[in-house]
C-alpha positions in Angstrom: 0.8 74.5 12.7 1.5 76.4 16.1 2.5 79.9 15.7 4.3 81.9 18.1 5.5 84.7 15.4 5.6 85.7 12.2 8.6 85.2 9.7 8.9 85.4 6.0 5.7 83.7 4.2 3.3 83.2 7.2 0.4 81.4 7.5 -2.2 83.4 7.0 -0.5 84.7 4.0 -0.1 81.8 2.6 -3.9 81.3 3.5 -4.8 84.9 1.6 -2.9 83.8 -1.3 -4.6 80.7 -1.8 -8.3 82.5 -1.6 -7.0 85.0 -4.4 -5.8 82.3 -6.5 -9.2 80.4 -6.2 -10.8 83.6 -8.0 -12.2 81.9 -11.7 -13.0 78.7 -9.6 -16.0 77.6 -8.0 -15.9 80.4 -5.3 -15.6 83.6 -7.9 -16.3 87.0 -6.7 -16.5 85.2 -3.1 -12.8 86.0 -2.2 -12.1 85.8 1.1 -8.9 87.4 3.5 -8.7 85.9 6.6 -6.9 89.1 7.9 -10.4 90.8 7.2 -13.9 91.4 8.6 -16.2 88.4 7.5 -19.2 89.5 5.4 -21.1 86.0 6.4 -20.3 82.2 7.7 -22.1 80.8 4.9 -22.3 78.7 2.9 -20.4 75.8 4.3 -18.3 74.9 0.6 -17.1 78.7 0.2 -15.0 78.0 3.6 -14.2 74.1 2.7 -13.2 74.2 -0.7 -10.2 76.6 1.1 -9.5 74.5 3.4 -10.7 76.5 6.4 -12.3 74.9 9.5 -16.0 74.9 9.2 -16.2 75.5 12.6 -13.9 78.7 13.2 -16.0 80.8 10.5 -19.2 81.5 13.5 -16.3 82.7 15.7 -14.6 84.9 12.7 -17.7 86.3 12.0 -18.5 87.0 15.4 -15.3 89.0 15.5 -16.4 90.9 12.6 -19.6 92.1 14.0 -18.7 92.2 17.8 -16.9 94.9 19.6 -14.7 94.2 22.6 -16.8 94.9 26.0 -20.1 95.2 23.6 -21.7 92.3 26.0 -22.2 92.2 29.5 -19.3 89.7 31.0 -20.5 86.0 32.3 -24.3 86.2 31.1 -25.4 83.9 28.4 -27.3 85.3 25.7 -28.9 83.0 23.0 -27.4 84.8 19.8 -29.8 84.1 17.6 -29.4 85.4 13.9 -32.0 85.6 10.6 -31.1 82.6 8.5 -31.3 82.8 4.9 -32.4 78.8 3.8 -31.2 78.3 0.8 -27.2 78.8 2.3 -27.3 78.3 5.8 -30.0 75.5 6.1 -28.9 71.5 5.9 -25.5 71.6 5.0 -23.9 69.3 3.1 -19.8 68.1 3.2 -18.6 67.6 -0.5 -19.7 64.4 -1.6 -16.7 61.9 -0.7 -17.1 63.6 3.1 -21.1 63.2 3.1 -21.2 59.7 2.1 -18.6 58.6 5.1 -21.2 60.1 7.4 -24.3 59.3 6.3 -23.0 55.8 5.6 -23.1 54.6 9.2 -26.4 57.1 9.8 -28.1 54.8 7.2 -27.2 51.8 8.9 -28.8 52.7 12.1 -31.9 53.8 10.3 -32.4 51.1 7.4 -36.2 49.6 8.1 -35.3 46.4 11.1 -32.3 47.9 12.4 -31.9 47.0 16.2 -30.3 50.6 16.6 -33.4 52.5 15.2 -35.2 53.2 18.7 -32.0 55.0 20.2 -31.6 57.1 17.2 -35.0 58.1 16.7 -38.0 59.3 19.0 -41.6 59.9 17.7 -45.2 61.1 19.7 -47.2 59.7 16.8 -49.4 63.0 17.0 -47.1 64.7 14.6 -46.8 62.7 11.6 -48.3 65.5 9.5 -46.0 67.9 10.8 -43.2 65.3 10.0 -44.6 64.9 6.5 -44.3 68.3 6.2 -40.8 68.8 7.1 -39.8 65.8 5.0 -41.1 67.3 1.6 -39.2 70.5 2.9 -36.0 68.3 3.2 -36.3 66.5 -0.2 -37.4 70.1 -1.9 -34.6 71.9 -0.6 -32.0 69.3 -1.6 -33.0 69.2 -5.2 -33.7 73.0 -5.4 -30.0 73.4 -3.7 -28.0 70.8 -4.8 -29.0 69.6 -8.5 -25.9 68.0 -9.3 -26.7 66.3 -6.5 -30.5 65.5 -5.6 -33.0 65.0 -8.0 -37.3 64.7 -7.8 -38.6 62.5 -10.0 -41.9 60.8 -10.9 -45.1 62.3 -9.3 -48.1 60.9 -7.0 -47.4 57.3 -4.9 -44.1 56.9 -7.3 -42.2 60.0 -6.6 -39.0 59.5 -5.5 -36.1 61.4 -4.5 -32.4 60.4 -6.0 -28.8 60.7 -4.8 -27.2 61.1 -8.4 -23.5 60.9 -7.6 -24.6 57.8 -5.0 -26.6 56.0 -7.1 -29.3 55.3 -4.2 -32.7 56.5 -4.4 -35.5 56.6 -2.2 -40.1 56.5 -3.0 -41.7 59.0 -0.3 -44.3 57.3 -0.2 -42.2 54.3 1.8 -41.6 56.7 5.1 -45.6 58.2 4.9 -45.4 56.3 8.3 -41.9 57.0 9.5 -41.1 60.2 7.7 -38.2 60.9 10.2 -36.3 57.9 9.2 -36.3 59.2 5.4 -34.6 62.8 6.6 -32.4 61.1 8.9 -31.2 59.2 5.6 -30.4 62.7 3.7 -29.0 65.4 5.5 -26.2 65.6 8.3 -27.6 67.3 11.2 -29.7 65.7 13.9 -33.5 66.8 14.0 -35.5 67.8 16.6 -38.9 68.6 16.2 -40.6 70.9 19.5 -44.2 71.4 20.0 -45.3 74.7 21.3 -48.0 74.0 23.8 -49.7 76.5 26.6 -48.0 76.7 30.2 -49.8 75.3 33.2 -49.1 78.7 35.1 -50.5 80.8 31.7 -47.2 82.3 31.0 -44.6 81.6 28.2 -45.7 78.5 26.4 -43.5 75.4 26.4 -42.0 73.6 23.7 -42.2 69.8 24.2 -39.2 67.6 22.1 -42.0 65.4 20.3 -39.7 63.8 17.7 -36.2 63.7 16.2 -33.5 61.8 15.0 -30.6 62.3 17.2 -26.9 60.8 16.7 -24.3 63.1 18.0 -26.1 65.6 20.6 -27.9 64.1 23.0 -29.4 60.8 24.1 -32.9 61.7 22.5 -34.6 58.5 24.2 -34.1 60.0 28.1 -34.9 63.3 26.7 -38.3 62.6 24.5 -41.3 64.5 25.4 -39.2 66.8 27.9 -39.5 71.2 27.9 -36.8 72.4 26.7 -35.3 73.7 30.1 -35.0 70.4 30.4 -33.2 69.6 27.1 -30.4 72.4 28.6 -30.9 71.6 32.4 -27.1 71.2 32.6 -26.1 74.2 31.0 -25.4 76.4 33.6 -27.0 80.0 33.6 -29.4 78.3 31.3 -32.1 78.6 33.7 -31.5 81.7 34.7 -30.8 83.7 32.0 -32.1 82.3 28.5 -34.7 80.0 29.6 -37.6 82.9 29.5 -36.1 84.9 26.8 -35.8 81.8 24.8 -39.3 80.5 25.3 -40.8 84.2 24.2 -38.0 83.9 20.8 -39.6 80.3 19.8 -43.2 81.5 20.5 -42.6 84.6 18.3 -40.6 83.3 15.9 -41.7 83.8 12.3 -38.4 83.4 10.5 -36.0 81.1 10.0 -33.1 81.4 12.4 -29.7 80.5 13.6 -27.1 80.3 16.3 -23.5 78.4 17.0 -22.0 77.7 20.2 -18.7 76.7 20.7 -16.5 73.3 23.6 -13.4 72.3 23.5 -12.4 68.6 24.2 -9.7 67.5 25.4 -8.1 64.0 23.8 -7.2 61.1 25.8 -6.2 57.2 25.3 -8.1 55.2 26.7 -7.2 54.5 30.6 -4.8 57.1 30.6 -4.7 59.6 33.6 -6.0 62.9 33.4 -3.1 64.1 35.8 -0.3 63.0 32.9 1.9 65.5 32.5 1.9 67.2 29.2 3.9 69.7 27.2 2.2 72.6 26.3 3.0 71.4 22.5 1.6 68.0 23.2 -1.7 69.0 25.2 -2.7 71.2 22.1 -2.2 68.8 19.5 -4.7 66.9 22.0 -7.3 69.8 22.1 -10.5 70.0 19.7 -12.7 73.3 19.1 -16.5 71.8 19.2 -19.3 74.4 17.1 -22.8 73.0 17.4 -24.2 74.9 14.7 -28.4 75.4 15.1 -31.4 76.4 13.1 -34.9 77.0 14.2 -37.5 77.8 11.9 -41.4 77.4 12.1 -43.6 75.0 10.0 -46.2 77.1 8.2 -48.5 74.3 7.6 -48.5 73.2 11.3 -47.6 76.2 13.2 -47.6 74.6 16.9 -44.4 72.3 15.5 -40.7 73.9 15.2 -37.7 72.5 13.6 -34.2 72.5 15.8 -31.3 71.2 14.2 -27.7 70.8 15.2 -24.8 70.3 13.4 -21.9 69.8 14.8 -18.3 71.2 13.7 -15.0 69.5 15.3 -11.4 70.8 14.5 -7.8 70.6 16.2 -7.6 74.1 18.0 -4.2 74.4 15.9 -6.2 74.8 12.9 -7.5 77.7 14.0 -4.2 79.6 13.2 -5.0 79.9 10.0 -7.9 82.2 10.6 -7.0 84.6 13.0 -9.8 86.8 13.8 -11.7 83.7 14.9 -8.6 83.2 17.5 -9.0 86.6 18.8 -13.0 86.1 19.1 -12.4 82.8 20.9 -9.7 84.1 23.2 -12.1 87.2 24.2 -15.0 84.8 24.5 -13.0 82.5 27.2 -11.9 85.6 29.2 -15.9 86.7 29.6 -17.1 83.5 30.2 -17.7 82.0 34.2 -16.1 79.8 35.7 -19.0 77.6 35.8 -19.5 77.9 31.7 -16.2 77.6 31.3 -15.8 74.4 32.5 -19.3 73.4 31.1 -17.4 74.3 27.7 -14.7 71.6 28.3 -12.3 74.1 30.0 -12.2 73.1 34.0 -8.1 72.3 33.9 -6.2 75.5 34.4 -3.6 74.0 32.7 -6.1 73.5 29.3 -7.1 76.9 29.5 -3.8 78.7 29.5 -2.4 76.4 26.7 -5.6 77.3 24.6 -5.0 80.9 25.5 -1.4 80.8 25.1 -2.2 79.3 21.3 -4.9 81.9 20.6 -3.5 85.0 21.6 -0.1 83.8 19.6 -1.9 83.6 16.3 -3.6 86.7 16.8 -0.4 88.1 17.4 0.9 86.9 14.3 -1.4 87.8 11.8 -1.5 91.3 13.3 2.3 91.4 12.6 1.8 90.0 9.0 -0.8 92.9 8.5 0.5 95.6 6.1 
């Protein structure tokens, strides 16, 4: 789906038209234009059920309520936005996509499983604080989903049910190991952080404690660590967000969010980096990568925080068929460092002017099918 121009029925009208004839459906009175300013990136099914990536909605709406030269060029800024829970928090894929992932995720945490200590990390001191997050989890599903979840019974009985799945689980099972239940249920990995005072009496640190980890990082070699730690190899990390960060999680009150955007590039197996590639060929090879992350306090155990990342993949070609997100990407890679930029998957020349190439062509395009 590379574009280069725009003829006859383009893409993105063909995308506009398909929003307008959803109107009646399951998304009525949420039309969308993708030649338009994005009133918000959630929730996850109003973008899906249209067939748009999930991942290029953070970088549409950052177009919408960005202006060009707004930030300061090459400094990283943690981009942290109110979160409303009930739409943005624990997303779920529509049921046939959900049970493909969280097939193998229940696997590696069933009770025995040999793969259960690399998934999953755990102080001990904050079981309560896990408790508490897990009757958030189960709550939220069933208040958010009810065709989907379901609470029932009460007491040492109560149990939460998977209606369309058929699977159900007793709470009162993971009292000891409530991480392994939430690890069961929802998509993103979970990382709980510990606010605790600094040894110099400045900003407090926020220890990793416990989590369930499958996709972002390796949470065994990182268990117990500060989080400038967690993001010692971002670079400018350090320098710029570690401080500002630490002073956002110790006054954070509300729920909040942020997305952060790679790009990978594919490769088979044994196959030099140095092959020569079309420029058609190397972007049907390249990926966009969105780690999309909440933070939000636990009322009942204040000291405890709850990170979670979920993480968005997409061919960059799909990206043409919402164009403001390829003009917010393209301005993005120009501003970034050349440090960043290669820390965001973009160290080959030859990957960054392809991607470019792409981007600034569908932005192009769309502008052309504009009225």
């Amino acid at each position: 789906r590379r574009r280069r121009g725009c003829g006859g029925t383009c893409e993105c009208s063909a995308a506009n038209s398909e929003v307008a004839a959803s109107e009646g459906g399951a998304l009525e009175n949420a039309q969308l234009s993708v030649l338009q300013p994005l009133d918000s990136p959630f929730p996850l099914a109003r973008f899906q059920e249209l067939g748009l990536s999930p991942a290029a909605r953070f970088l549409w709406w950052e177009r919408t309520r960005s202006q060009e030269g707004r930030r300061e060029p090459g400094r990283l800024r943690g981009g942290l936005h109110a979160l409303d829970l009930d739409n943005g928090w624990l997303e779920l894929d529509a049921p046939p996509a959900y049970q493909e992932v969280m097939g193998p995720r229940r696997q590696v945490l069933a009770e025995g499983s040999d793969q259960l200590g690399f998934a999953l990390v755990d102080d001990g001191a904050s079981r309560p604080a896990q408790l508490e997050l897990m009757r958030f989890v189960v709550e939220h599903l069933a208040r958010c989903h009810p065709d989907r979840f379901a609470l029932t019974g009460s007491g040492g009985d109560e149990r939460l049910k998977s209606l369309q799945e058929g699977l159900s689980w007793r709470l009162a099972d993971f009292e000891s190991c409530p991480l392994r239940l939430v690890g069961q249920l929802v998509q993103e990995d979970i990382c709980i952080m510990q606010e605790v005072p600094s040894d110099s009496g400045s900003t407090p640190r926020h220890l990793f404690v416990a989590g369930v980890v499958m996709e972002s990082f390796d949470p065994v070699s990182k268990h117990m660590l500060p989080m400038l730690e967690l993001h010692g190899p971002v670079p400018g990390y350090a320098t710029d967000l570690h401080e500002a960060m630490g002073r956002v999680f110790q006054s954070l009150r509300k729920p909040a969010w942020r997305a952060n955007f790679g790009v990978m590039e594919f490769r088979y197996e044994g196959e030099d980096m140095e092959t020569i590639l079309s420029d058609g060929e190397l972007l049907e090879r390249i990926y966009l990568k969105v780690e999309y992350e909440t933070l939000r306090r636990l009322p009942e155990h204040p000291d405890y925080m709850v990170f979670t990342i979920r993480r968005h993949d997409a061919p960059m070609s799909d990206l043409a068929l919402t164009p403001l997100a390829c003009a917010a990407l393209a301005h993005a890679i120009r501003n970034l460092p050349v440090a960043l930029l290669a820390y965001r998957g973009l160290s080959r020349p030859e990957t960054a002017r392809v991607v470019l190439s792409f981007l600034d062509g569908a932005a192009v395009a769309a502008a052309a099918c504009e009225p």
